[in-house]
ROLO-368898 format. One record per residue (C-alpha): residue number from 0; residue in one letter; x, y, z. Coordinates in nm, 2 decimals, decimal comma, always signed. Layout:
# residues N
<torkol resi="NUM" resn="A" east="X" north="Y" up="Z"/>
...
//
This chain:
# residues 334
<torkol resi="0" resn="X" east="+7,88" north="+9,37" up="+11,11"/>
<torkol resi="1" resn="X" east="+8,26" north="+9,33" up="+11,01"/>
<torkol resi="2" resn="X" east="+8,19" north="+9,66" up="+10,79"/>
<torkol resi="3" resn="X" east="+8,09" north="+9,83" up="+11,09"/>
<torkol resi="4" resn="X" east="+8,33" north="+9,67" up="+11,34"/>
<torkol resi="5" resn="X" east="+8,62" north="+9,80" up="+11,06"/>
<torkol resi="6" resn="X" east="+8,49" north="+10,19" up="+11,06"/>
<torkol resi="7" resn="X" east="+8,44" north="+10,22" up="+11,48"/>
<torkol resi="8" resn="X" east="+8,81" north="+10,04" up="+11,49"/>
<torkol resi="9" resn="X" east="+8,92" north="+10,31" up="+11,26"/>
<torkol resi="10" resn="X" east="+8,78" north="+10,59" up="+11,43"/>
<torkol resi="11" resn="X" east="+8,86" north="+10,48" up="+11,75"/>
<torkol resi="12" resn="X" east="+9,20" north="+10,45" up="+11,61"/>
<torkol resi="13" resn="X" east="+9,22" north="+10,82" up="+11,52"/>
<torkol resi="14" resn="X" east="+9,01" north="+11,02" up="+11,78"/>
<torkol resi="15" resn="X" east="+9,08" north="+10,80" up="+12,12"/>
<torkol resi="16" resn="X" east="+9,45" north="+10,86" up="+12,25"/>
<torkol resi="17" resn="X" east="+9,39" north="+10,67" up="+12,53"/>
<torkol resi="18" resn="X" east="+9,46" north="+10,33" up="+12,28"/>
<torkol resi="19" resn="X" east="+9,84" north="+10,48" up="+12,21"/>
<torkol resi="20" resn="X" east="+9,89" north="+10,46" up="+12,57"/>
<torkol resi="21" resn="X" east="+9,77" north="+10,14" up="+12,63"/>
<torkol resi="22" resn="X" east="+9,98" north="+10,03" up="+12,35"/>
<torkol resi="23" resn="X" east="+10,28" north="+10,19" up="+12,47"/>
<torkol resi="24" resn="X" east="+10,49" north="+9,90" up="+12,63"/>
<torkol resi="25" resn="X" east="+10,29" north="+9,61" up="+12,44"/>
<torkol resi="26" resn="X" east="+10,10" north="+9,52" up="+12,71"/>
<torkol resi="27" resn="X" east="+9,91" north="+9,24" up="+12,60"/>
<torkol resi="28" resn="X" east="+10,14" north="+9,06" up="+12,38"/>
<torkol resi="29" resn="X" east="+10,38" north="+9,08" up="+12,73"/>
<torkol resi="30" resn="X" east="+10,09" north="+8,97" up="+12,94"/>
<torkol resi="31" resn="X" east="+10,02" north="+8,64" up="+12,69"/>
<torkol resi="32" resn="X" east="+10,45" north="+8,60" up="+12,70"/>
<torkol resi="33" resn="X" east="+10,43" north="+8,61" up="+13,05"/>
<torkol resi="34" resn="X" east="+10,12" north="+8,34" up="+13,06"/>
<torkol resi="35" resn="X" east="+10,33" north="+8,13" up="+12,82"/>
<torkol resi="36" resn="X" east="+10,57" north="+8,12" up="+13,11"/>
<torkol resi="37" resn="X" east="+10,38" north="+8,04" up="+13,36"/>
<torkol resi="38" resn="X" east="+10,21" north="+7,74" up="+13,15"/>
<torkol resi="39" resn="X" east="+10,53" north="+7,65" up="+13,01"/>
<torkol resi="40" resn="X" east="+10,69" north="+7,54" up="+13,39"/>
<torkol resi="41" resn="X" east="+10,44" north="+7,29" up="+13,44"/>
<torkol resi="42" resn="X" east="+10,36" north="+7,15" up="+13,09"/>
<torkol resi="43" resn="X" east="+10,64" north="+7,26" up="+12,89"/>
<torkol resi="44" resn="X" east="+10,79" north="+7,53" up="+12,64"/>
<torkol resi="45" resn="X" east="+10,59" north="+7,36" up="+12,32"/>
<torkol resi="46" resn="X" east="+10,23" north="+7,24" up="+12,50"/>
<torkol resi="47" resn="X" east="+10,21" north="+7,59" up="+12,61"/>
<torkol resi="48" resn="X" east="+10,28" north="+7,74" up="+12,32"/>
<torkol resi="49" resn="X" east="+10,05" north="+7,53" up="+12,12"/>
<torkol resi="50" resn="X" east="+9,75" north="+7,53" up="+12,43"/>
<torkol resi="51" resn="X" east="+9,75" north="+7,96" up="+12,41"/>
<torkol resi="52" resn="X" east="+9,84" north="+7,95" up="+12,02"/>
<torkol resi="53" resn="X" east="+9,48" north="+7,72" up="+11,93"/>
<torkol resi="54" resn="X" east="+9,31" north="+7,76" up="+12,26"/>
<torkol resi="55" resn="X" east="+9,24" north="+8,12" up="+12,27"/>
<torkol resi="56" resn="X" east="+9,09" north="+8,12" up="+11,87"/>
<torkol resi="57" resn="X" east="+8,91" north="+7,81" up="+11,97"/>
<torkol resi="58" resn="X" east="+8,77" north="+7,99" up="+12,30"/>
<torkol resi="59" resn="X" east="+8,67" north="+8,30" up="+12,10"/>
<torkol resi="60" resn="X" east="+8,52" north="+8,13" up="+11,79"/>
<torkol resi="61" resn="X" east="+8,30" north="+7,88" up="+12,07"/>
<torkol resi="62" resn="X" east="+8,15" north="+8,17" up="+12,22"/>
<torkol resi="63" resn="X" east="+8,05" north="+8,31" up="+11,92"/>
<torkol resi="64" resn="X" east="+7,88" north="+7,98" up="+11,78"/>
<torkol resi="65" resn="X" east="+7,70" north="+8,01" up="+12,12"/>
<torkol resi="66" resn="X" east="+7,59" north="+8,34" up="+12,11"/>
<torkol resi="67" resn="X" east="+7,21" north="+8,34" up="+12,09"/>
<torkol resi="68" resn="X" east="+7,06" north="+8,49" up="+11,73"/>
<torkol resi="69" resn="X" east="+6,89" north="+8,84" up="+11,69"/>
<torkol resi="70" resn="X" east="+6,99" north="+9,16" up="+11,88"/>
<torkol resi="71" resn="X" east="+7,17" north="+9,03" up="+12,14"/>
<torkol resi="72" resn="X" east="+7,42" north="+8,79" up="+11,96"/>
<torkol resi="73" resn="X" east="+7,52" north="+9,11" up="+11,73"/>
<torkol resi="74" resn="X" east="+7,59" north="+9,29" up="+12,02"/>
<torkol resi="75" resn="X" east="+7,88" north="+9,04" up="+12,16"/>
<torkol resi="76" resn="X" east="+7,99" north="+8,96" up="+11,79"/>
<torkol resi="77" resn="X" east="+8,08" north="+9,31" up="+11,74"/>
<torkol resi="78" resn="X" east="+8,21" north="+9,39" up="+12,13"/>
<torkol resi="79" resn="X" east="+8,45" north="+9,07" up="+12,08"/>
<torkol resi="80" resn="X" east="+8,55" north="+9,21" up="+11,75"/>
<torkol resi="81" resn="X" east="+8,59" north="+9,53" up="+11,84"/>
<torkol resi="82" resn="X" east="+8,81" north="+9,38" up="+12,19"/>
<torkol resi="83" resn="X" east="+9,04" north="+9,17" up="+11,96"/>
<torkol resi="84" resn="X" east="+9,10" north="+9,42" up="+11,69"/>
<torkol resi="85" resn="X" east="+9,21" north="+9,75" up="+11,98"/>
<torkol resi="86" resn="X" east="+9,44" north="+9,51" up="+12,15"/>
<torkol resi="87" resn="X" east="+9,60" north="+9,34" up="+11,79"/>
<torkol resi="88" resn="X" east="+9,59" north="+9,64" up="+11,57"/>
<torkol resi="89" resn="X" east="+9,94" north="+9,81" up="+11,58"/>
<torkol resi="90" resn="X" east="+10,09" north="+9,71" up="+11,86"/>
<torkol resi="91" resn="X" east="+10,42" north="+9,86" up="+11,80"/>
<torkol resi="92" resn="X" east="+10,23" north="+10,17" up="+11,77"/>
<torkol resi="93" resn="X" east="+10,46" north="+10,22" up="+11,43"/>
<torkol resi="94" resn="X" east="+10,28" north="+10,54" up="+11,27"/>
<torkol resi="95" resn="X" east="+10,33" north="+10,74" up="+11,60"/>
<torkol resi="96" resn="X" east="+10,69" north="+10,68" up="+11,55"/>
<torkol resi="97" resn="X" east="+10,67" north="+10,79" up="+11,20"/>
<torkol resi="98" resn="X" east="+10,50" north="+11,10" up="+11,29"/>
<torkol resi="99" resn="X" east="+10,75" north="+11,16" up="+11,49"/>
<torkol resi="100" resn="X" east="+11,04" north="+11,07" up="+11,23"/>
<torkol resi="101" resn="X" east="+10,85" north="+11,31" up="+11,01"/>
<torkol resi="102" resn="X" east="+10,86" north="+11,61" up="+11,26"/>
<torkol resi="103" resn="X" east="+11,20" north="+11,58" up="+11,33"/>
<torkol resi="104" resn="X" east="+11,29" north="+11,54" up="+10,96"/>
<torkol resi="105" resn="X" east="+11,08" north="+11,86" up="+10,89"/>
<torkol resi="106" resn="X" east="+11,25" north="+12,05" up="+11,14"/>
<torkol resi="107" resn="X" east="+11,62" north="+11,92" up="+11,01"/>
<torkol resi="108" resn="X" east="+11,71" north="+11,79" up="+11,32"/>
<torkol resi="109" resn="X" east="+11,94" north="+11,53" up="+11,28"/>
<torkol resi="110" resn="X" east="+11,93" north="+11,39" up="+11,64"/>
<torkol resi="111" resn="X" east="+11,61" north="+11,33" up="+11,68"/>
<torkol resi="112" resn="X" east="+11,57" north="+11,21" up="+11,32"/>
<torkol resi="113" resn="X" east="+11,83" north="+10,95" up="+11,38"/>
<torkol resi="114" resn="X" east="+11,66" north="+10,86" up="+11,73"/>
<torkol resi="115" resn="X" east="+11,31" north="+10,82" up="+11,56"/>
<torkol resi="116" resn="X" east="+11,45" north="+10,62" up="+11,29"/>
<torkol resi="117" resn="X" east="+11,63" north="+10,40" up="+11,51"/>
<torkol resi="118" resn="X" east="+11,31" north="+10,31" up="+11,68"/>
<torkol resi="119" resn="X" east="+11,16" north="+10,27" up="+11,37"/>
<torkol resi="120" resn="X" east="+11,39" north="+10,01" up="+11,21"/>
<torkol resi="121" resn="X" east="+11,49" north="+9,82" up="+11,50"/>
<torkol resi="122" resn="X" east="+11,38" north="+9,48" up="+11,50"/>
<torkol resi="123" resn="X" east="+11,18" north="+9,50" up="+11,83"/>
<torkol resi="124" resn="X" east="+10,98" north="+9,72" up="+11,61"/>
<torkol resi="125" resn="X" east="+11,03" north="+9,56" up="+11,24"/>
<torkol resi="126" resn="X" east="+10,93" north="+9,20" up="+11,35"/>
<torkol resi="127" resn="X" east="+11,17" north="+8,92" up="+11,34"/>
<torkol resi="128" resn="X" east="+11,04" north="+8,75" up="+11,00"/>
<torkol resi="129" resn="X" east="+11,19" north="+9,02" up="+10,79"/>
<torkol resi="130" resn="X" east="+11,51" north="+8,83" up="+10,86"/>
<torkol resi="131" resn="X" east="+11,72" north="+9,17" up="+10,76"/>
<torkol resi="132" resn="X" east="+11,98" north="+9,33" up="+10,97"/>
<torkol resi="133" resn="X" east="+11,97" north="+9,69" up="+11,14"/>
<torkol resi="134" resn="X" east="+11,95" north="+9,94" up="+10,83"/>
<torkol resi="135" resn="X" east="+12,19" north="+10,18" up="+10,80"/>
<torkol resi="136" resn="X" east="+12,13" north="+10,51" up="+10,97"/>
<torkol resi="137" resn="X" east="+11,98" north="+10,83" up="+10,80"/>
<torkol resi="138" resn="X" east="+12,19" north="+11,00" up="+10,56"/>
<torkol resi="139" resn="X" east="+12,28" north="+11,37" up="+10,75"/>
<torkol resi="140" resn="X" east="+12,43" north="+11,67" up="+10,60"/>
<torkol resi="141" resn="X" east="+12,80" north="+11,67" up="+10,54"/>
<torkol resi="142" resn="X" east="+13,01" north="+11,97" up="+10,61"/>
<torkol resi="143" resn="X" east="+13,14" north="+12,14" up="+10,26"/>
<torkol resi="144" resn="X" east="+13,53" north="+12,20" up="+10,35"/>
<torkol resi="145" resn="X" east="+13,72" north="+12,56" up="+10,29"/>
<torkol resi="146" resn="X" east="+13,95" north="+12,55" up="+10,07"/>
<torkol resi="147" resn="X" east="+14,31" north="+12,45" up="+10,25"/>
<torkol resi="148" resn="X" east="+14,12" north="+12,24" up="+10,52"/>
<torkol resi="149" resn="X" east="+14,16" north="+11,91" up="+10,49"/>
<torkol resi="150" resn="X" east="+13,84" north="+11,65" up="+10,55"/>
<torkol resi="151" resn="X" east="+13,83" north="+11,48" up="+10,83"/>
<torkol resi="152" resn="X" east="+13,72" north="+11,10" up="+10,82"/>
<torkol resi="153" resn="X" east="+13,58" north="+10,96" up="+11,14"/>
<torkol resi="154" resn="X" east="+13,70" north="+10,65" up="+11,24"/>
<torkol resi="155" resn="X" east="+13,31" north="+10,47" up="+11,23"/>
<torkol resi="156" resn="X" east="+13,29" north="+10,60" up="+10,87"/>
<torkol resi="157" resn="X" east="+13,15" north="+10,37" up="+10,60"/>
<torkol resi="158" resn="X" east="+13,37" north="+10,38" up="+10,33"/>
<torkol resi="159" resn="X" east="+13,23" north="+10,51" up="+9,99"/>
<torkol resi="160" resn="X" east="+13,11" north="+10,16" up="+9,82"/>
<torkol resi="161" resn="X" east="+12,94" north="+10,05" up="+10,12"/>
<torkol resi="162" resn="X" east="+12,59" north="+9,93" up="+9,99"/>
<torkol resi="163" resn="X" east="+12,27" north="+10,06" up="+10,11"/>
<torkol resi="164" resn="X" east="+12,02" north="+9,94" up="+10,36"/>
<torkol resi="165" resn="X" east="+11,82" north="+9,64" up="+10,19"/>
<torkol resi="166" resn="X" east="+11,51" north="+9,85" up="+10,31"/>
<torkol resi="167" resn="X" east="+11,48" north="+10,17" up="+10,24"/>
<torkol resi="168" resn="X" east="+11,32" north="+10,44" up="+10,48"/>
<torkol resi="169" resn="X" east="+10,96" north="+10,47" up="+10,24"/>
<torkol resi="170" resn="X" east="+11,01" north="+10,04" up="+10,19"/>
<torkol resi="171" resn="X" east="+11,00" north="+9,98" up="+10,60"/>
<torkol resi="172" resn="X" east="+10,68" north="+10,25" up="+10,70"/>
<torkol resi="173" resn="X" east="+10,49" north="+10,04" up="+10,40"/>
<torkol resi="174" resn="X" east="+10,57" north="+9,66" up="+10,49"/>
<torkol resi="175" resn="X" east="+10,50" north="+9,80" up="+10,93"/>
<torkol resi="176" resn="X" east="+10,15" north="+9,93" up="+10,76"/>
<torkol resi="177" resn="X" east="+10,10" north="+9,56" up="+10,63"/>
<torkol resi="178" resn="X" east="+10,20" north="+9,44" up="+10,94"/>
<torkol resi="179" resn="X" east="+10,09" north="+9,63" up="+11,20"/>
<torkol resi="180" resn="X" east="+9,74" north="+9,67" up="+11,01"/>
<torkol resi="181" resn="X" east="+9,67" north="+9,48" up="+10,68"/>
<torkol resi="182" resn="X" east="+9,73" north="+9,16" up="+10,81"/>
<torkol resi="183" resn="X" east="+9,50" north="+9,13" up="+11,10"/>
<torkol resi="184" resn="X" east="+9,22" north="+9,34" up="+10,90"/>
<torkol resi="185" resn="X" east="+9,30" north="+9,11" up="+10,65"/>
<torkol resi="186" resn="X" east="+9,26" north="+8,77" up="+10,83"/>
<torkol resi="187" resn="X" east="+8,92" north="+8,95" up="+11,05"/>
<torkol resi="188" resn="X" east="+8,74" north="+9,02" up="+10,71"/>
<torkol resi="189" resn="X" east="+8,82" north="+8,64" up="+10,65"/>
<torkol resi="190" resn="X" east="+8,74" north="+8,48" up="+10,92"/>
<torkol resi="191" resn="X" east="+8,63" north="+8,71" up="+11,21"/>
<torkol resi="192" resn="X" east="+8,80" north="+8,80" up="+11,53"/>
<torkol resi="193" resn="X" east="+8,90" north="+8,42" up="+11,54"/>
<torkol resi="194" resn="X" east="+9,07" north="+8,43" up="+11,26"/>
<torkol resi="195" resn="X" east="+9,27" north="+8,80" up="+11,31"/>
<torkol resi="196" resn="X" east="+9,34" north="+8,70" up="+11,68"/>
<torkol resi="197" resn="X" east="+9,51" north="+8,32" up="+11,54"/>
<torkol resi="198" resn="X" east="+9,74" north="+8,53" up="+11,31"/>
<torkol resi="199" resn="X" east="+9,82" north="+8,81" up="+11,51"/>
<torkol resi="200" resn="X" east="+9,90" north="+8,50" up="+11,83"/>
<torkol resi="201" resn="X" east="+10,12" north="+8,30" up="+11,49"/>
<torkol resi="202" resn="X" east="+10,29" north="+8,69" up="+11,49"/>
<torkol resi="203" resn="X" east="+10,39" north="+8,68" up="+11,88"/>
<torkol resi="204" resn="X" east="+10,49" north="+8,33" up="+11,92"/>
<torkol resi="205" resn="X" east="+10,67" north="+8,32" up="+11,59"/>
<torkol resi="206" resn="X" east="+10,92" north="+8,58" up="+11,72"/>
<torkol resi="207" resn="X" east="+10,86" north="+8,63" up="+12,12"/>
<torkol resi="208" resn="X" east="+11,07" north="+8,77" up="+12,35"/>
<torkol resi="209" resn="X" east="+11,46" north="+8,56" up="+12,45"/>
<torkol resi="210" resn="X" east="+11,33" north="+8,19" up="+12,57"/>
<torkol resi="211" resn="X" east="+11,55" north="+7,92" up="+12,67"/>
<torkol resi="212" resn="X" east="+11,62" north="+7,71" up="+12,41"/>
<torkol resi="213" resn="X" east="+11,43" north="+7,40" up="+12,32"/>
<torkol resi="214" resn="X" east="+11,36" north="+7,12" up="+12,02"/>
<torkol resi="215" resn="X" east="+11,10" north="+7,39" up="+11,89"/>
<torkol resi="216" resn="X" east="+11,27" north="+7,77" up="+11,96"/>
<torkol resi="217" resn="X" east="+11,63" north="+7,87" up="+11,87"/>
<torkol resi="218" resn="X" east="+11,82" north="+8,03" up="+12,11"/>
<torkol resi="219" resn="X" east="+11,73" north="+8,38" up="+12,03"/>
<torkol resi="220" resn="X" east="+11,34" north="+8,27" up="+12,14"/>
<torkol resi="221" resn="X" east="+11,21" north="+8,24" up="+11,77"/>
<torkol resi="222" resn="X" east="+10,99" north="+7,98" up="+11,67"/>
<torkol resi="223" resn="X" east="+11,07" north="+7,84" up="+11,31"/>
<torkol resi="224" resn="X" east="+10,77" north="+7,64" up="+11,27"/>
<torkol resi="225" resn="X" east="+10,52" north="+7,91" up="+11,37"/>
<torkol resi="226" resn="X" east="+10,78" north="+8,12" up="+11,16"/>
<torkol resi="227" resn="X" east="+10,69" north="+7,94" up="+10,80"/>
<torkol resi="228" resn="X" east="+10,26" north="+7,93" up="+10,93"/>
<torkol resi="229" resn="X" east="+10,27" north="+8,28" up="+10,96"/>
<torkol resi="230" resn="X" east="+10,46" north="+8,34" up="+10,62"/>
<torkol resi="231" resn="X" east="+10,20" north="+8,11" up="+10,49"/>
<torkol resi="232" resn="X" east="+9,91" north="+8,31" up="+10,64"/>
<torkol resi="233" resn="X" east="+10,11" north="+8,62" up="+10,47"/>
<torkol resi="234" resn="X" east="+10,11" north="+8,48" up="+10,10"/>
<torkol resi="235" resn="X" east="+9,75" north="+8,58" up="+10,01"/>
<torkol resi="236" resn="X" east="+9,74" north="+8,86" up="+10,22"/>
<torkol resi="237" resn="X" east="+10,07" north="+9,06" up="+10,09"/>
<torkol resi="238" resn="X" east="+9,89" north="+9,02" up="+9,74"/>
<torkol resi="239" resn="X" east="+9,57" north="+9,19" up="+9,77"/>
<torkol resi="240" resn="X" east="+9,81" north="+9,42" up="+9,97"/>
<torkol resi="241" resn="X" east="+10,04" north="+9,47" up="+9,72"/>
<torkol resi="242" resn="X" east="+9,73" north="+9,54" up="+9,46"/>
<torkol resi="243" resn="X" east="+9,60" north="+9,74" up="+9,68"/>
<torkol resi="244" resn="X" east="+9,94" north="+9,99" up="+9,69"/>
<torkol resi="245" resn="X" east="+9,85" north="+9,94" up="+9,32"/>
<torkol resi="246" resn="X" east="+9,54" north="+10,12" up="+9,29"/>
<torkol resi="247" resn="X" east="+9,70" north="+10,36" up="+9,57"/>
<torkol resi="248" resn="X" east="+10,00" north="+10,44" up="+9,40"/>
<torkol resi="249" resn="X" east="+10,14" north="+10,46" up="+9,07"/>
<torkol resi="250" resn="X" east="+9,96" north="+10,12" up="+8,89"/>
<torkol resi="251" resn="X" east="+10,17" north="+10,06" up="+8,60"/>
<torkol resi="252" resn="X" east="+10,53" north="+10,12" up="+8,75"/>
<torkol resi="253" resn="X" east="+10,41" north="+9,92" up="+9,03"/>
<torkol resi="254" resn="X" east="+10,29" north="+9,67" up="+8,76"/>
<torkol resi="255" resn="X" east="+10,59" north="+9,66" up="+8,62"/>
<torkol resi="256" resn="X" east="+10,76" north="+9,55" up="+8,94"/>
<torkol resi="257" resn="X" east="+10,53" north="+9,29" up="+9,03"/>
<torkol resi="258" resn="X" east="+10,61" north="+9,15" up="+8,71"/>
<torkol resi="259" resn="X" east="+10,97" north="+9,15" up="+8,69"/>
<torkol resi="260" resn="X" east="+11,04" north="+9,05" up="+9,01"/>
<torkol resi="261" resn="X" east="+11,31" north="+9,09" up="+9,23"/>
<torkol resi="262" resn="X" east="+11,71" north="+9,08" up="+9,08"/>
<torkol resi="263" resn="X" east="+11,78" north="+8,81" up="+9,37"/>
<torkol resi="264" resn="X" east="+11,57" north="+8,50" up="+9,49"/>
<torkol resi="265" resn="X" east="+11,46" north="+8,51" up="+9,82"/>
<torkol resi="266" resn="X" east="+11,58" north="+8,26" up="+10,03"/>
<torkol resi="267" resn="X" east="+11,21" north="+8,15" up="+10,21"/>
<torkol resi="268" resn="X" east="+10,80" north="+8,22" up="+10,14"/>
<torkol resi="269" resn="X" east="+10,80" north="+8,54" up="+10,42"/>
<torkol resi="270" resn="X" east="+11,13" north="+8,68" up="+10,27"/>
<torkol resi="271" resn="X" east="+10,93" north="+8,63" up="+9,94"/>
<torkol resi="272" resn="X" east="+10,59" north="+8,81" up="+10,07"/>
<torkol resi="273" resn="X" east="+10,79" north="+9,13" up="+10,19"/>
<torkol resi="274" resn="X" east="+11,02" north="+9,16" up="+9,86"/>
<torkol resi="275" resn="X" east="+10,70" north="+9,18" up="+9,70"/>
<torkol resi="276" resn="X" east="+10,52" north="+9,44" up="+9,92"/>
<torkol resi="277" resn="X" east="+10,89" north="+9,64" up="+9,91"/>
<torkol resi="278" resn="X" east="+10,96" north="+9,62" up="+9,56"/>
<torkol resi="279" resn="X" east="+10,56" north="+9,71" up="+9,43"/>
<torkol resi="280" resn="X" east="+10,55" north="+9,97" up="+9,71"/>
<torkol resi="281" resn="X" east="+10,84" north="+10,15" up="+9,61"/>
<torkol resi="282" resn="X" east="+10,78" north="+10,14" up="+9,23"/>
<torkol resi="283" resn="X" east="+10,42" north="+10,26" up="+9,35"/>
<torkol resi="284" resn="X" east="+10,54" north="+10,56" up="+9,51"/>
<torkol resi="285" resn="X" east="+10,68" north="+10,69" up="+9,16"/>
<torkol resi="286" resn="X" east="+10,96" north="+10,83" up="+9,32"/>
<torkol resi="287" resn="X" east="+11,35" north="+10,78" up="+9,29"/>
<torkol resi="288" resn="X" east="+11,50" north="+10,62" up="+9,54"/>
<torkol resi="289" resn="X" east="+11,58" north="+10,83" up="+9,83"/>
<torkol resi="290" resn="X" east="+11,91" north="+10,67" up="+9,95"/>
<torkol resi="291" resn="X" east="+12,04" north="+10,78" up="+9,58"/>
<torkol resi="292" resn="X" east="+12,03" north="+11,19" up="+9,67"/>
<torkol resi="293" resn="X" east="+12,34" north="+11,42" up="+9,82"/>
<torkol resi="294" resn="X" east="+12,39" north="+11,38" up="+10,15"/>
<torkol resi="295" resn="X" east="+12,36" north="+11,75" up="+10,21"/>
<torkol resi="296" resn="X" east="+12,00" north="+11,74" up="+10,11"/>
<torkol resi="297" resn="X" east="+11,89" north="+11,40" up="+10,21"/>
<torkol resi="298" resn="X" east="+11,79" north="+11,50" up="+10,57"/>
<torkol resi="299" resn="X" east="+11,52" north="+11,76" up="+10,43"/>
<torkol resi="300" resn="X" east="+11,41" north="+11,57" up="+10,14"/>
<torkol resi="301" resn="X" east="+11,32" north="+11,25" up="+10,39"/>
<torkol resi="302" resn="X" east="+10,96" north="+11,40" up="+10,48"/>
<torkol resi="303" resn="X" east="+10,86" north="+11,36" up="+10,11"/>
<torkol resi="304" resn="X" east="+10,93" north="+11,02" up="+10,13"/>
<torkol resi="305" resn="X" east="+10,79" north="+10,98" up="+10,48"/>
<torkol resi="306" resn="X" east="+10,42" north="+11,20" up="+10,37"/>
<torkol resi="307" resn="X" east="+10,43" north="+10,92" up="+10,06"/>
<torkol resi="308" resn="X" east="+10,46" north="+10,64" up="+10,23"/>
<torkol resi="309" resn="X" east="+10,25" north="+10,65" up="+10,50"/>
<torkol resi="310" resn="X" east="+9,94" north="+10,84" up="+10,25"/>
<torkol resi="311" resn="X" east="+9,98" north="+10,56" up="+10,03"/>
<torkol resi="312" resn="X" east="+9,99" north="+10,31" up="+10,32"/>
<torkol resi="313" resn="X" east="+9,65" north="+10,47" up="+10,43"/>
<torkol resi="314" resn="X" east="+9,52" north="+10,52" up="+10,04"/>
<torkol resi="315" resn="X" east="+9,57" north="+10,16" up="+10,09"/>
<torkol resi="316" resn="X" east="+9,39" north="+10,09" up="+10,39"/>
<torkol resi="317" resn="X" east="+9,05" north="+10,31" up="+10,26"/>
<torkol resi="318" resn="X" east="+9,07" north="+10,10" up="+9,92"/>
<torkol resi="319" resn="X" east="+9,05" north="+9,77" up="+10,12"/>
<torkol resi="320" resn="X" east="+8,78" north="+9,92" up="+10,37"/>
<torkol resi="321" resn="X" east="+8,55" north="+10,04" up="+10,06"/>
<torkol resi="322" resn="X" east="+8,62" north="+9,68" up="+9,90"/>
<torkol resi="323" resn="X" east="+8,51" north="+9,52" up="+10,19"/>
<torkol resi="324" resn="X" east="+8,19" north="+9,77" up="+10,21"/>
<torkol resi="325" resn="X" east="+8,12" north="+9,64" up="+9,78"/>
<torkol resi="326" resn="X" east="+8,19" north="+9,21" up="+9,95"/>
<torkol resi="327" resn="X" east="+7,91" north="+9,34" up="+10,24"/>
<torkol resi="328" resn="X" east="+7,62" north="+9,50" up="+10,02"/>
<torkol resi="329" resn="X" east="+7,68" north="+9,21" up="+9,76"/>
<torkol resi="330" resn="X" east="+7,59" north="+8,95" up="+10,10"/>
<torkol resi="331" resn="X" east="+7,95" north="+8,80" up="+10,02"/>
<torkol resi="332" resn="X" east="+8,07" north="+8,96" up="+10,37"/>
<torkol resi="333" resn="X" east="+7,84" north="+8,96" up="+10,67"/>
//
């Protein structure tokens, strides 16, 4: 059933616009904030929290256990699947906005590239566990002087030894696939609709919208202790994603990287998980870095890295789909 759940997700995904619309202004992760609210003015910031946060997976998983056998109980495993996974799967609608990066980048416009991109990286659409700050903008053409004219220097310049984003442009459109996709396919394979709709709930609450402060969230709304579940949740799955870009990409210069590991230690377990998905991704990619070319090219050259990313992102996705469809007709996946 979760074979067949997976493929109807996926074609729904593709062929039914409607679900980009829906999407649009994350209604149901601002409907379950705004319950939270509600909730939290009689019982508190943290009961809340914790009542939607296990009481939802609980509610789903008991009505599954009481679904009668046969026909019928298929039938409302796979429409409560199919429910959880349309409302959890990309909810910052992330590959819309790289299509759109793409076009823009394609067409050399350097306004909308830099408004695409700035949608892209923000954290509203990165996710607050990354724990990075707001990447630098796209590199855009520089004007070659005549000779005799001097260069001008605008005052918001960044001087020459200025250090690139952490996360490169090809590095955020791969850790947004593991996030807006692997992760909740990743925990539904495991443990059904429960289990994707617990992680994706760990997601939300980790890193909601600006709360008043309290014992358990920080004053930007954050919740650290839902923070460190979910980068626990993340450890197994951002390794058989990180194989997976393997297998999708370029194996033994990803390899290589998964080996070696990173030149600096993370400071926590999710900074960890997403060093590894950036730095095998990358490698995978078997291309050089793109913040290393001329500025006067880099504007054109960023749909190659943009096509590459997000094919290898989806090579990745296929991969994990046809290794769930070996788990089902072994009967180790139901």
């Amino acid at each position: 059933m979760k074979l067949i759940t997976l493929i109807v997700v996926l074609l729904l995904e593709r062929f039914w616009p409607v679900l980009s619309r829906l999407r649009a202004d994350r209604a149901a992760e601002q409907a379950l904030h705004r319950a939270r609210l509600r909730l939290a003015d009689g019982l508190g910031q943290t009961l809340a929290t914790g009542l939607l946060w296990l009481g939802l997976p609980l509610l789903v998983l008991g009505v599954l256990n009481i679904a009668p056998q046969g026909l019928m109980g298929a039938l409302i495993y796979t429409g409560a699947s199919l429910g959880v996974l349309l409302l959890l799967l990309a909810p910052r609608q992330a590959h819309h906005k790289v299509e759109t990066l793409q076009r823009a980048c394609t067409e050399e416009d350097a306004a909308a590239a830099q408004a695409a991109w700035a949608a892209l990286a923000s954290r509203a659409s990165m996710a607050a566990a990354f724990a990075e700050p707001e990447p630098a903008p796209l590199p855009t053409p520089t004007p070659t002087p005549t000779p005799n004219e001097p260069v001008e220097t605008p005052a918001h310049a960044a001087p020459k030894n200025t250090p690139p984003a952490r996360q490169t442009l090809a590095e955020r459109i791969i850790i947004l696939g593991f996030r807006e996709w692997f992760a909740v396919l990743f925990w539904f394979v495991l443990a059904g609709p429960a289990g994707a709709l617990f992680y994706r709930l760990t997601d939300w609450f980790a890193h909601p919208p600006h709360l008043n402060n309290s014992a358990d969230h920080t004053a930007d709304g954050s919740c650290p202790r839902l923070a460190q579940w979910q980068a626990v949740m993340d450890w197994p799955a951002a390794r058989v994603y990180a194989a997976l870009l393997l297998l999708a990409g370029g194996f033994n210069r990803g390899l290589t990287a998964w080996i070696e590991g990173s030149t600096g230690e993370p400071a926590n377990l999710a900074q960890k998980n997403i060093a590894l998905i950036q730095r095998v991704g990358h490698a995978a990619l078997e291309l050089e870095r793109e913040d290393a070319c001329a500025p006067a090219v880099c504007l054109a050259d960023q749909s190659q890295w943009i096509k590459a990313a997000a094919a290898i992102v989806l090579r990745s996705l296929l991969l994990g789909l046809g290794l769930v469809a070996l788990l089902t007709l072994s009967s180790w996946i139901r």
